[in-house]
PDB file of the backbone (N, CA, C, O) and the ligand in Angstrom, with CONECT records:
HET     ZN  A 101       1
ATOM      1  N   UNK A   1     -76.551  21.268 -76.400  1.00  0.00           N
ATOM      2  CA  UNK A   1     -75.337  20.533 -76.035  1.00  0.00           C
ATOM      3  C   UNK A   1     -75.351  20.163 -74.549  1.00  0.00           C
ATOM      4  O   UNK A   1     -75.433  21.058 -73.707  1.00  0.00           O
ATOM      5  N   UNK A   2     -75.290  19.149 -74.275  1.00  0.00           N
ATOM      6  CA  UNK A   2     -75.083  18.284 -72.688  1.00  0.00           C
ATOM      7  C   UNK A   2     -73.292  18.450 -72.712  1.00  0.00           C
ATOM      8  O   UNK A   2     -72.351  18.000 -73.365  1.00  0.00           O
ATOM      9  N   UNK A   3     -73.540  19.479 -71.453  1.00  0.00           N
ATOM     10  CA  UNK A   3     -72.171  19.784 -70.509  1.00  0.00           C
ATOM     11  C   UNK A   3     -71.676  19.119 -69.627  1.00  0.00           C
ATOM     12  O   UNK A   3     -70.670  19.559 -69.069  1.00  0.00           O
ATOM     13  N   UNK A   4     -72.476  17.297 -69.060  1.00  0.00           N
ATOM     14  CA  UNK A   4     -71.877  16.935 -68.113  1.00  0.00           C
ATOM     15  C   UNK A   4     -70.849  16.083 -68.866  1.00  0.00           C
ATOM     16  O   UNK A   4     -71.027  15.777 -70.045  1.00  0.00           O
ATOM     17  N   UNK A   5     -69.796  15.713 -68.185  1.00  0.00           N
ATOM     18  CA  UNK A   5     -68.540  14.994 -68.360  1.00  0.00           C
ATOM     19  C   UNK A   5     -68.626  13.728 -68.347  1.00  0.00           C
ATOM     20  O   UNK A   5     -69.813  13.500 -68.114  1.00  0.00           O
ATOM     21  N   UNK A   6     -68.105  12.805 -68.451  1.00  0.00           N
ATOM     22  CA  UNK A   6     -68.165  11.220 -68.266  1.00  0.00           C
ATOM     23  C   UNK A   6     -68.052  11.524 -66.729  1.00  0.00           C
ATOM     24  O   UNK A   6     -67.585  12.385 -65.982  1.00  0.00           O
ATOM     25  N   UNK A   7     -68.640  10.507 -66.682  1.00  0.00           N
ATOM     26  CA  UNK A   7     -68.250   9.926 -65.061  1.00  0.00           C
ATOM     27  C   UNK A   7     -67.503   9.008 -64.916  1.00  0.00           C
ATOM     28  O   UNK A   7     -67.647   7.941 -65.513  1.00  0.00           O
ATOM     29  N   UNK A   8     -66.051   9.387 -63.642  1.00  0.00           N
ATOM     30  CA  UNK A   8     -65.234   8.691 -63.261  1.00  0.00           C
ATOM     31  C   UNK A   8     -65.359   7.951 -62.309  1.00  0.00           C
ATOM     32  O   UNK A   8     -64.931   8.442 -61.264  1.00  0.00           O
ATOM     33  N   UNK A   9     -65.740   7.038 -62.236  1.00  0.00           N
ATOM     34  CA  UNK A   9     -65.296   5.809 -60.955  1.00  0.00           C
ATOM     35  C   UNK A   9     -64.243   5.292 -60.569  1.00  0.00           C
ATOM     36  O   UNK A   9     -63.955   4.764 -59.496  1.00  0.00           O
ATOM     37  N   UNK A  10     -63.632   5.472 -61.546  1.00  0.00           N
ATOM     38  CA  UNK A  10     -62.272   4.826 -60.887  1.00  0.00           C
ATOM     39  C   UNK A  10     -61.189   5.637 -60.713  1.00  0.00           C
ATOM     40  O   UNK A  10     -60.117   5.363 -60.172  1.00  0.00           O
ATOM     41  N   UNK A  11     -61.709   7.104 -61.432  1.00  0.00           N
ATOM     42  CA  UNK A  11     -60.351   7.812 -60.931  1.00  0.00           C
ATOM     43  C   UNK A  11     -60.173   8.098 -59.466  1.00  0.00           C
ATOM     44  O   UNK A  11     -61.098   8.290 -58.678  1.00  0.00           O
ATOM     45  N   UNK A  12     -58.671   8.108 -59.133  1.00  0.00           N
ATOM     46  CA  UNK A  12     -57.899   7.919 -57.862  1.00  0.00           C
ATOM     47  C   UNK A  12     -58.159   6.792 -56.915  1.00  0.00           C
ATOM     48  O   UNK A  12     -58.193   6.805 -55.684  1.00  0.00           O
ATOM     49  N   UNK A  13     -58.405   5.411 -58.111  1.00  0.00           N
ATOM     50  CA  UNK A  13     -58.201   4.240 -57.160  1.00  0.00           C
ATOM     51  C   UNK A  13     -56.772   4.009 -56.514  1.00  0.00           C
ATOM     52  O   UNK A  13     -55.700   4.285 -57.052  1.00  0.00           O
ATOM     53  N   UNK A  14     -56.936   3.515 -55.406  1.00  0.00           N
ATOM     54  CA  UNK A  14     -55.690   3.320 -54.688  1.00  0.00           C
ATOM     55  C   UNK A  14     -55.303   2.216 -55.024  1.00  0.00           C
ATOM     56  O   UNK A  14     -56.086   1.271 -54.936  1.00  0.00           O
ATOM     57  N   UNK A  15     -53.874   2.007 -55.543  1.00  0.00           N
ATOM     58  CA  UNK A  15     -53.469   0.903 -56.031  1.00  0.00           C
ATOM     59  C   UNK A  15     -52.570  -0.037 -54.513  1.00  0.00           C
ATOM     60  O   UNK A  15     -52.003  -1.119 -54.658  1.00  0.00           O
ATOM     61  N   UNK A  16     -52.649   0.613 -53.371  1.00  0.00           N
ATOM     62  CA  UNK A  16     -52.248  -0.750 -52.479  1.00  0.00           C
ATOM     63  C   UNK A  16     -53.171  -0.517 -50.983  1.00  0.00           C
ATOM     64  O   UNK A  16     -53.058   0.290 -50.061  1.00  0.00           O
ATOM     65  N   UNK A  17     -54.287  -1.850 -51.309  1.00  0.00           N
ATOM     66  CA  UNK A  17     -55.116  -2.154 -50.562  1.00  0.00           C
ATOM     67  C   UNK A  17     -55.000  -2.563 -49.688  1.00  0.00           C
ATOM     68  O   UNK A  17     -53.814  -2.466 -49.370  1.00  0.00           O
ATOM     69  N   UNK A  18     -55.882  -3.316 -48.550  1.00  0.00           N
ATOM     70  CA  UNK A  18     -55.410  -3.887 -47.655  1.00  0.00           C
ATOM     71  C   UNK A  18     -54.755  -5.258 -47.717  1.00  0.00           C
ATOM     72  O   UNK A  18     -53.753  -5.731 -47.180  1.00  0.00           O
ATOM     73  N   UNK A  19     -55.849  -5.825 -48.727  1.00  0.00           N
ATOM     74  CA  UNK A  19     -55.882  -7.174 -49.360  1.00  0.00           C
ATOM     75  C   UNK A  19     -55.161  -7.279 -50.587  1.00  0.00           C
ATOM     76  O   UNK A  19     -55.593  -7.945 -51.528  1.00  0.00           O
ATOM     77  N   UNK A  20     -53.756  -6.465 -50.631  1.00  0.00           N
ATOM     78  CA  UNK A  20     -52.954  -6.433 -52.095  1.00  0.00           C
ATOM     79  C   UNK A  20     -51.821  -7.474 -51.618  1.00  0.00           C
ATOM     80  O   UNK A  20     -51.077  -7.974 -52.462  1.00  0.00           O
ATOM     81  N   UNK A  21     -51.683  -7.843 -50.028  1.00  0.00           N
ATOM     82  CA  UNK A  21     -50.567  -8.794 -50.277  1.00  0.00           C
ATOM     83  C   UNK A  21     -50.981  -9.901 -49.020  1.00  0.00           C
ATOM     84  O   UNK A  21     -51.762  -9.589 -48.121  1.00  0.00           O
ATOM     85  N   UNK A  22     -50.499 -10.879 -49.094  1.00  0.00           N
ATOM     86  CA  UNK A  22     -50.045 -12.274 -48.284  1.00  0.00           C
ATOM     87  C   UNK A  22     -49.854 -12.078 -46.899  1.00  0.00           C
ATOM     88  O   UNK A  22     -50.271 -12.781 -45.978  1.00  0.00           O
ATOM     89  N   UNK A  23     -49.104 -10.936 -46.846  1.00  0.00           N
ATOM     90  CA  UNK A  23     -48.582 -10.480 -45.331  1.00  0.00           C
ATOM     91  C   UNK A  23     -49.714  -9.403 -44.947  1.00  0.00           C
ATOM     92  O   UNK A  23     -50.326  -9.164 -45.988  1.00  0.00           O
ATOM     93  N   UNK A  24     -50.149  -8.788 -44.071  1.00  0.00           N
ATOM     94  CA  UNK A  24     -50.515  -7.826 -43.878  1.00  0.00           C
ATOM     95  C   UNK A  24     -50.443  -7.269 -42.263  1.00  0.00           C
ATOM     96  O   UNK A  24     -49.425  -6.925 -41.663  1.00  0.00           O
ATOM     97  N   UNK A  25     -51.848  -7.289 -41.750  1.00  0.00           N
ATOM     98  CA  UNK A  25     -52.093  -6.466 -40.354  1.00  0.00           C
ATOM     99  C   UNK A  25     -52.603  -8.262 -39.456  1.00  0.00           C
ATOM    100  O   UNK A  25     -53.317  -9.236 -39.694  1.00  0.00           O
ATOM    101  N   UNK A  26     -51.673  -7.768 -38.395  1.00  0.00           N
ATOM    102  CA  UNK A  26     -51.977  -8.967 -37.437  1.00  0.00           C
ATOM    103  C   UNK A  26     -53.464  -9.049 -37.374  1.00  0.00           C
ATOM    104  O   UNK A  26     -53.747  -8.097 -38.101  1.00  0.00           O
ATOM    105  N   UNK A  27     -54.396  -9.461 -37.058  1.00  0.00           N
ATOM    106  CA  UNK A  27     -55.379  -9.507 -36.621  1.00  0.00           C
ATOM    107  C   UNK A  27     -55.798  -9.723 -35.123  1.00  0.00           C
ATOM    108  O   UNK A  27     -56.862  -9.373 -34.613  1.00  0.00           O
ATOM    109  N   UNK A  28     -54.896 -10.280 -34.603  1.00  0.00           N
ATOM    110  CA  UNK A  28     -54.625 -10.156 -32.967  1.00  0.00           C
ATOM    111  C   UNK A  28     -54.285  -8.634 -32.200  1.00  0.00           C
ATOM    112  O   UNK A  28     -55.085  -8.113 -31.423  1.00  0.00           O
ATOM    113  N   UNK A  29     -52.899  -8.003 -32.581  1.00  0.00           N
ATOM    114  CA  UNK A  29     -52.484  -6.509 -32.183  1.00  0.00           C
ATOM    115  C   UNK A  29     -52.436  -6.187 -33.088  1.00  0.00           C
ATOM    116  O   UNK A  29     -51.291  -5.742 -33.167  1.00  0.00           O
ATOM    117  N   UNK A  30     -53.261  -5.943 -34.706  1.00  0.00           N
ATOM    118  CA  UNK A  30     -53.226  -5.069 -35.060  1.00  0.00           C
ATOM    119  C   UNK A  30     -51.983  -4.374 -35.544  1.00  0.00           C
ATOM    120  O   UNK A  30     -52.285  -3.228 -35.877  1.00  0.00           O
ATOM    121  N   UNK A  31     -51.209  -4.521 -35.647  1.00  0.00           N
ATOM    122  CA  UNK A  31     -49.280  -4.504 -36.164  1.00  0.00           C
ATOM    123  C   UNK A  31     -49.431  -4.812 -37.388  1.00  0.00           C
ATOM    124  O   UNK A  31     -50.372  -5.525 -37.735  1.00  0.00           O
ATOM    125  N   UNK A  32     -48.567  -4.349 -38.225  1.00  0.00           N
ATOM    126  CA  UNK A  32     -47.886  -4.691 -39.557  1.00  0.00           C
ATOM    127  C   UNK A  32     -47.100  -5.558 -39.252  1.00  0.00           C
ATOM    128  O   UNK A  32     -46.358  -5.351 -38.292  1.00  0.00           O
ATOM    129  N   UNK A  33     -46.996  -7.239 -40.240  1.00  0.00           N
ATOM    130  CA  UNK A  33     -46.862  -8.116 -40.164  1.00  0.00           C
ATOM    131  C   UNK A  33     -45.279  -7.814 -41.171  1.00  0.00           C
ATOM    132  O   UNK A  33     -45.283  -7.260 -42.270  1.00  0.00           O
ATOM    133  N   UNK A  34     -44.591  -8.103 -40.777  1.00  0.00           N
ATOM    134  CA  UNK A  34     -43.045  -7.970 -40.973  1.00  0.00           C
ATOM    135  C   UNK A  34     -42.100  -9.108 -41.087  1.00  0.00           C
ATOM    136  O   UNK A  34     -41.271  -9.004 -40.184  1.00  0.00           O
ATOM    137  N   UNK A  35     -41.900 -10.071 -41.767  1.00  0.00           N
ATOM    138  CA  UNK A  35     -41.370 -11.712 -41.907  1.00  0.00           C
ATOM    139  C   UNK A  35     -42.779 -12.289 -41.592  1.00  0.00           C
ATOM    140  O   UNK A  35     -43.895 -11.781 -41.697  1.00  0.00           O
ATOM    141  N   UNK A  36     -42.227 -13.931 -41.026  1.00  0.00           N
ATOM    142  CA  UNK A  36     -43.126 -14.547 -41.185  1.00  0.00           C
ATOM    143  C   UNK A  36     -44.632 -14.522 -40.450  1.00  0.00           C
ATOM    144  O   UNK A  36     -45.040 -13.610 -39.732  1.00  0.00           O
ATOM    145  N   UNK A  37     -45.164 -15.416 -40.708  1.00  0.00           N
ATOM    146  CA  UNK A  37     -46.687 -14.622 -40.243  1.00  0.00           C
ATOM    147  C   UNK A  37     -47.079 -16.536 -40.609  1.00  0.00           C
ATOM    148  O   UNK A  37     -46.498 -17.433 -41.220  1.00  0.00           O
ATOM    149  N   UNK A  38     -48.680 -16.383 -39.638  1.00  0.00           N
ATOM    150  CA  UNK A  38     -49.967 -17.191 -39.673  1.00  0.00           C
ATOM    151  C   UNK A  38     -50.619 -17.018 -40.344  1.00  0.00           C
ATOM    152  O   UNK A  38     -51.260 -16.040 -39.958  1.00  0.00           O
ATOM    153  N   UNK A  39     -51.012 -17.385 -41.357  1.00  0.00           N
ATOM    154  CA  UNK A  39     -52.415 -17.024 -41.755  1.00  0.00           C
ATOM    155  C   UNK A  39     -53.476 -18.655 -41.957  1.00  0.00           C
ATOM    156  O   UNK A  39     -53.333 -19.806 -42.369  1.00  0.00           O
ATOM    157  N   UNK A  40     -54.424 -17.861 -41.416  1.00  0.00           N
ATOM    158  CA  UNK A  40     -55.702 -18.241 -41.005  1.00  0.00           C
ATOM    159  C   UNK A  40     -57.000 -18.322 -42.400  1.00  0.00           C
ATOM    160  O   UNK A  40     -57.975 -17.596 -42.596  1.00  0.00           O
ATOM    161  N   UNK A  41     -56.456 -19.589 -43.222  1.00  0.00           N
ATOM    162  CA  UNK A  41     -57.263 -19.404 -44.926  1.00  0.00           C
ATOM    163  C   UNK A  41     -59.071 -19.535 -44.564  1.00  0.00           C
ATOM    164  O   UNK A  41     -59.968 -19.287 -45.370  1.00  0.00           O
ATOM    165  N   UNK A  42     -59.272 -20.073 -42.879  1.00  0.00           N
ATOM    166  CA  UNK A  42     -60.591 -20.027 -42.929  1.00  0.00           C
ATOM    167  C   UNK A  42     -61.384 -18.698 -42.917  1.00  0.00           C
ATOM    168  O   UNK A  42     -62.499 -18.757 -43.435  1.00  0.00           O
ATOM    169  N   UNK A  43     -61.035 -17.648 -42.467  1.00  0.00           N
ATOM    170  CA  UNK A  43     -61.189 -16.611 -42.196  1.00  0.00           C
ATOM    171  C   UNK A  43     -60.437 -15.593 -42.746  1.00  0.00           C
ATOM    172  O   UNK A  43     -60.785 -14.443 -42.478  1.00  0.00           O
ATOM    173  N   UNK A  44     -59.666 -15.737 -43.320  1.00  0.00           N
ATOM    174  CA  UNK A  44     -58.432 -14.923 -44.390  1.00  0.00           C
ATOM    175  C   UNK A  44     -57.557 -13.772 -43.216  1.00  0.00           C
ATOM    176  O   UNK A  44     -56.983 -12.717 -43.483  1.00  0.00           O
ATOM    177  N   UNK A  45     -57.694 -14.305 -42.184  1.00  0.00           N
ATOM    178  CA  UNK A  45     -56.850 -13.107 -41.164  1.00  0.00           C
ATOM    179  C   UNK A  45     -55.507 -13.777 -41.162  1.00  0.00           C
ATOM    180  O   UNK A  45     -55.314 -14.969 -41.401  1.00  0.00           O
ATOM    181  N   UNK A  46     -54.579 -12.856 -40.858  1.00  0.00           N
ATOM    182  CA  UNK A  46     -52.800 -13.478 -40.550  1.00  0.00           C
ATOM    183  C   UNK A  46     -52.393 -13.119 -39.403  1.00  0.00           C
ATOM    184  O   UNK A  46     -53.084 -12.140 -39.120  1.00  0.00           O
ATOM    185  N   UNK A  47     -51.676 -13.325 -38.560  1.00  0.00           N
ATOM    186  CA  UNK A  47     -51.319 -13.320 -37.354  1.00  0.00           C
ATOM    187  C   UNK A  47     -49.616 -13.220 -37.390  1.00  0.00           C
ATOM    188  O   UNK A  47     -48.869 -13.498 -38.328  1.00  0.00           O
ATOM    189  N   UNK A  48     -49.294 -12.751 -36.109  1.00  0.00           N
ATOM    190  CA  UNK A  48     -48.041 -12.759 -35.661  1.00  0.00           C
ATOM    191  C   UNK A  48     -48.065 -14.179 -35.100  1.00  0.00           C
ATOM    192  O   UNK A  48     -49.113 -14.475 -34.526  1.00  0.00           O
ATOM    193  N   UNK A  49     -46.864 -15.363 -35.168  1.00  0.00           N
ATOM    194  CA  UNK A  49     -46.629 -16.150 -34.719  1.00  0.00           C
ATOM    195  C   UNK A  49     -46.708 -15.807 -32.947  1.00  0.00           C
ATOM    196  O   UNK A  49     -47.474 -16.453 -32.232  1.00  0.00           O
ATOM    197  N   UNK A  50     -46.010 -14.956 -32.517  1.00  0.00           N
ATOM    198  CA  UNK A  50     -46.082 -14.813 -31.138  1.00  0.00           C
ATOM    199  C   UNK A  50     -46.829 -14.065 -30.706  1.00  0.00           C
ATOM    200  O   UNK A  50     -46.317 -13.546 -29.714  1.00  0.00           O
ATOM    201  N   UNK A  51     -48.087 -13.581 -30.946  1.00  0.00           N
ATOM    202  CA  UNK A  51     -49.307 -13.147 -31.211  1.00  0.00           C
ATOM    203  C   UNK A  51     -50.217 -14.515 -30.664  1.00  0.00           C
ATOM    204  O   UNK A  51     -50.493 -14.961 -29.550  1.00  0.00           O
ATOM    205  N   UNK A  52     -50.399 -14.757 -31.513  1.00  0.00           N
ATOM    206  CA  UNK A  52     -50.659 -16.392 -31.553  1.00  0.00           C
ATOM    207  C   UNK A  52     -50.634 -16.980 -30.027  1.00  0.00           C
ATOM    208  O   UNK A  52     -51.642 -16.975 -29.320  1.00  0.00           O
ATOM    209  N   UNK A  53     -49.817 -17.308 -29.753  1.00  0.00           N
ATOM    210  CA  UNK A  53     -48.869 -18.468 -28.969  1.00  0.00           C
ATOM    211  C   UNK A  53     -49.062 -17.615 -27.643  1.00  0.00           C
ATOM    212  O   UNK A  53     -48.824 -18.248 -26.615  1.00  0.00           O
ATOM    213  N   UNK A  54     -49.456 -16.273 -27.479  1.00  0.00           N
ATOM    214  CA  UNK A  54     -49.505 -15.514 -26.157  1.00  0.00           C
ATOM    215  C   UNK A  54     -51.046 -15.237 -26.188  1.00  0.00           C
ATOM    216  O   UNK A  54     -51.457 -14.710 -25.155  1.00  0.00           O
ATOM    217  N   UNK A  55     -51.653 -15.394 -26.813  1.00  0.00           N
ATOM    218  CA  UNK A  55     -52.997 -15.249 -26.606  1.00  0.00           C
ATOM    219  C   UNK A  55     -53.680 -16.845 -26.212  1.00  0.00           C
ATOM    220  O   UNK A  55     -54.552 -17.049 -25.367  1.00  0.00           O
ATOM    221  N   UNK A  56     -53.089 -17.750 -26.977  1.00  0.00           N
ATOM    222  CA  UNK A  56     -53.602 -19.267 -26.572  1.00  0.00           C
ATOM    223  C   UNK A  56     -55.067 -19.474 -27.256  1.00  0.00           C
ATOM    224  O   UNK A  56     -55.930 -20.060 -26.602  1.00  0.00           O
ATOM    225  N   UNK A  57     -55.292 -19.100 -28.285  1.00  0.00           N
ATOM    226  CA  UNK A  57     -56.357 -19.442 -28.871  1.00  0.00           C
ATOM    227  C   UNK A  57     -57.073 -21.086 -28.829  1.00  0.00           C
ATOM    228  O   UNK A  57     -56.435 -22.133 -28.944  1.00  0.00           O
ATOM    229  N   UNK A  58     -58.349 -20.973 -28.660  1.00  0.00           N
ATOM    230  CA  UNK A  58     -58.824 -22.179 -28.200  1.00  0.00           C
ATOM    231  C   UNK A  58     -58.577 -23.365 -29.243  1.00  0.00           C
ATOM    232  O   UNK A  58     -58.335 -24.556 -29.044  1.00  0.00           O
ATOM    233  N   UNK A  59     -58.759 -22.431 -30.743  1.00  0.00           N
ATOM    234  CA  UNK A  59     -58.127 -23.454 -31.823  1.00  0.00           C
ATOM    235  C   UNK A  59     -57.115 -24.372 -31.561  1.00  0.00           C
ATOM    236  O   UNK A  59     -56.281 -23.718 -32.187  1.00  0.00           O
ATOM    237  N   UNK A  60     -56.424 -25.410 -31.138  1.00  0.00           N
ATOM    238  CA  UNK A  60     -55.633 -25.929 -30.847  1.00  0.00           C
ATOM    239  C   UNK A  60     -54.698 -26.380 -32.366  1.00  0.00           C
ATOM    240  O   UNK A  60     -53.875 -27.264 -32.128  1.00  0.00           O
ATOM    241  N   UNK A  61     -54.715 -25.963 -33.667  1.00  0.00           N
ATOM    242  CA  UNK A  61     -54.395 -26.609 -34.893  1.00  0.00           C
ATOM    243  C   UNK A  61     -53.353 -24.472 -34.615  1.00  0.00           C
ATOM    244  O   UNK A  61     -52.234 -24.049 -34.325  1.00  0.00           O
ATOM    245  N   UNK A  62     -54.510 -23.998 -34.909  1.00  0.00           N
ATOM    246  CA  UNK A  62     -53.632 -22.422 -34.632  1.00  0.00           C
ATOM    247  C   UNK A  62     -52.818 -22.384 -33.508  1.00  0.00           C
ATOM    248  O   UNK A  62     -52.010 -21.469 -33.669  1.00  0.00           O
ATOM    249  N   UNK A  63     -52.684 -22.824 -32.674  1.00  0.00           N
ATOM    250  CA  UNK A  63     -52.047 -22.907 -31.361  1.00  0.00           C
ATOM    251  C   UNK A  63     -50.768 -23.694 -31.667  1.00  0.00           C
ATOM    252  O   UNK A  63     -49.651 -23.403 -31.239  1.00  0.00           O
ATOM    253  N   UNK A  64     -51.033 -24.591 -32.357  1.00  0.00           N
ATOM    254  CA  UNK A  64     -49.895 -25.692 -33.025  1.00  0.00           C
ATOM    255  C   UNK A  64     -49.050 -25.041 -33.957  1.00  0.00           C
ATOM    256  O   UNK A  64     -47.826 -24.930 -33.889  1.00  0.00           O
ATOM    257  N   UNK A  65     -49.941 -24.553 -34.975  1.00  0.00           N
ATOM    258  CA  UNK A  65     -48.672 -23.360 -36.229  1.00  0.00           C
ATOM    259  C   UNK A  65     -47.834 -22.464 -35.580  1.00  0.00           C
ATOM    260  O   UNK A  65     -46.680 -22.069 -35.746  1.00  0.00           O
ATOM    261  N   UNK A  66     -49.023 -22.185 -34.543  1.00  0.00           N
ATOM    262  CA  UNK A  66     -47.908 -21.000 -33.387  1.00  0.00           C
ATOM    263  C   UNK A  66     -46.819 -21.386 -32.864  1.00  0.00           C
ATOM    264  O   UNK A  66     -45.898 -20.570 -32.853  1.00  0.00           O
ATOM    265  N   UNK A  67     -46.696 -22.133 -32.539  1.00  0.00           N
ATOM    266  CA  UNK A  67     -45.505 -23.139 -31.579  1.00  0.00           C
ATOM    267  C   UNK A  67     -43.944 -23.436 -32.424  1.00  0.00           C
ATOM    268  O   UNK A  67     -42.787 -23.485 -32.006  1.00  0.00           O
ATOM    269  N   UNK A  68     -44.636 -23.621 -33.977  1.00  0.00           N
ATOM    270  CA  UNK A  68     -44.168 -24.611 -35.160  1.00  0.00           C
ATOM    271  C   UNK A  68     -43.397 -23.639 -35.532  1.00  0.00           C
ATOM    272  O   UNK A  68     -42.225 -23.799 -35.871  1.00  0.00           O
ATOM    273  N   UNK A  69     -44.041 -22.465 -35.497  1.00  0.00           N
ATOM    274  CA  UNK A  69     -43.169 -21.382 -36.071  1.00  0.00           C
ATOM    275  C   UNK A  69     -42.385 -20.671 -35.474  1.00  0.00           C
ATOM    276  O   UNK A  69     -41.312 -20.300 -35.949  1.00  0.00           O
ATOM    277  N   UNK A  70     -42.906 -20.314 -34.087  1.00  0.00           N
ATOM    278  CA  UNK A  70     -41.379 -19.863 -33.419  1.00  0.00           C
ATOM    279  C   UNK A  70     -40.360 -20.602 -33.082  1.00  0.00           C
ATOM    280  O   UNK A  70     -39.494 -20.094 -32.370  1.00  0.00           O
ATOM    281  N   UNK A  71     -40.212 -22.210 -33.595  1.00  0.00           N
ATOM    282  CA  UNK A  71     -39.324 -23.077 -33.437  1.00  0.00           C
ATOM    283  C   UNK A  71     -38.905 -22.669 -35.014  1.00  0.00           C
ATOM    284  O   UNK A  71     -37.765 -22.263 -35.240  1.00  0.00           O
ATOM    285  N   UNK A  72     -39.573 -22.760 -35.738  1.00  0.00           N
ATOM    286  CA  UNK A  72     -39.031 -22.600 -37.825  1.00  0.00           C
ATOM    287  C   UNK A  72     -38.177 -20.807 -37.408  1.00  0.00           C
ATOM    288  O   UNK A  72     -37.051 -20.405 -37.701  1.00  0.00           O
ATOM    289  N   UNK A  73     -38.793 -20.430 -36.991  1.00  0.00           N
ATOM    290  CA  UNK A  73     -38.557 -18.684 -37.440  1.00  0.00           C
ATOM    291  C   UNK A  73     -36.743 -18.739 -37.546  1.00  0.00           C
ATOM    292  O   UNK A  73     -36.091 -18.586 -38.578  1.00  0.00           O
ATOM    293  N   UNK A  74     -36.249 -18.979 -36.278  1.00  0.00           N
ATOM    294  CA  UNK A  74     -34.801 -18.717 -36.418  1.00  0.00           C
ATOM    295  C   UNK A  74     -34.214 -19.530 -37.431  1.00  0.00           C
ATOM    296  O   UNK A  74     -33.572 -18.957 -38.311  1.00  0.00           O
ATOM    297  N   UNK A  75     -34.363 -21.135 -37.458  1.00  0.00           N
ATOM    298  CA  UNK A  75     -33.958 -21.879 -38.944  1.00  0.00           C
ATOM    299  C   UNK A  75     -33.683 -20.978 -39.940  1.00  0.00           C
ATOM    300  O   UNK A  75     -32.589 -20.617 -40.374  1.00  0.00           O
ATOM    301  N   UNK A  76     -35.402 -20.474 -40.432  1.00  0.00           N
ATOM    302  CA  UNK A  76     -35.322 -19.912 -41.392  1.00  0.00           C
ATOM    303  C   UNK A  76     -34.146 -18.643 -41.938  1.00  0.00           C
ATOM    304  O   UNK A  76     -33.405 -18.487 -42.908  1.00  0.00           O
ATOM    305  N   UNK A  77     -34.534 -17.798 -40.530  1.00  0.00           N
ATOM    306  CA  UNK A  77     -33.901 -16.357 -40.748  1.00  0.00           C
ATOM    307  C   UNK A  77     -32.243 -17.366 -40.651  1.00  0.00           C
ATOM    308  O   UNK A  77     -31.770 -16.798 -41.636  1.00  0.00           O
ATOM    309  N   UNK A  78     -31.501 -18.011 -40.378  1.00  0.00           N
ATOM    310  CA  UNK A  78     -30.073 -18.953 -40.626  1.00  0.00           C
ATOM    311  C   UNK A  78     -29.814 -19.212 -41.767  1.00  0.00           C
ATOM    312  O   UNK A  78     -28.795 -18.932 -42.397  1.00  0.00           O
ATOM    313  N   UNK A  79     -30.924 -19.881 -42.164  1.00  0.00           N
ATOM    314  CA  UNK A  79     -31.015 -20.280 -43.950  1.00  0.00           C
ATOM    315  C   UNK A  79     -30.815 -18.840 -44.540  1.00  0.00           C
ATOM    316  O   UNK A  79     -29.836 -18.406 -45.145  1.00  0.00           O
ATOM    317  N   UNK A  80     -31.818 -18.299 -44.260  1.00  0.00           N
ATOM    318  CA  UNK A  80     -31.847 -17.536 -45.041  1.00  0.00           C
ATOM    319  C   UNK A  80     -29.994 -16.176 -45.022  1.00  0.00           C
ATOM    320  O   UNK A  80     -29.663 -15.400 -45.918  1.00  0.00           O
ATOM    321  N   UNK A  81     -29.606 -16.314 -44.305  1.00  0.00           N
ATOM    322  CA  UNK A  81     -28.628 -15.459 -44.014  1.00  0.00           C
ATOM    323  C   UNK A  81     -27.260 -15.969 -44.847  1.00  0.00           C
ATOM    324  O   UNK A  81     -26.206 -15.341 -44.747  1.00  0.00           O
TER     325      UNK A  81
HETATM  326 ZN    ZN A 101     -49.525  -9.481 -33.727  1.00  0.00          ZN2+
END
């Protein structure tokens, strides 16, 4: 009789990854991304809008969302209230 067990691979997968949601970790400081956010589909990183906009990235299109959004952010959070 063979005493070894199945083998588990997947037991104690972690069900929330890094890559489980839309929002995540700035990629600039490193922060948990909390409302709205950048994200960057060439590279799949997200950013803090004012993250962004204080670093001055040479990208000038990222530099632009940056701008776009701390002008949208309050709108939004109005709308949204
Ligand atoms: Zn940030």
């Amino acid at each position: 009789m063979c005493a070894r067990g199945p083998a588990r691979d997947s037991d104690g997968m972690p069900s929330g990854g890094p890559h489980d949601h839309a929002t995540g970790t700035c990629a600039i400081c490193a922060r948990a991304i909390e409302g709205p956010a950048l994200a960057d589909h060439a590279s799949a990183r997200v950013f803090h809008p004012e993250c962004v906009v204080a670093q001055a990235p040479e990208d000038a299109l990222i530099r632009l969302l940056g701008f776009l959004a701390l002008i949208a952010t309050p709108t939004v959070l109005l709308w949204a209230a």
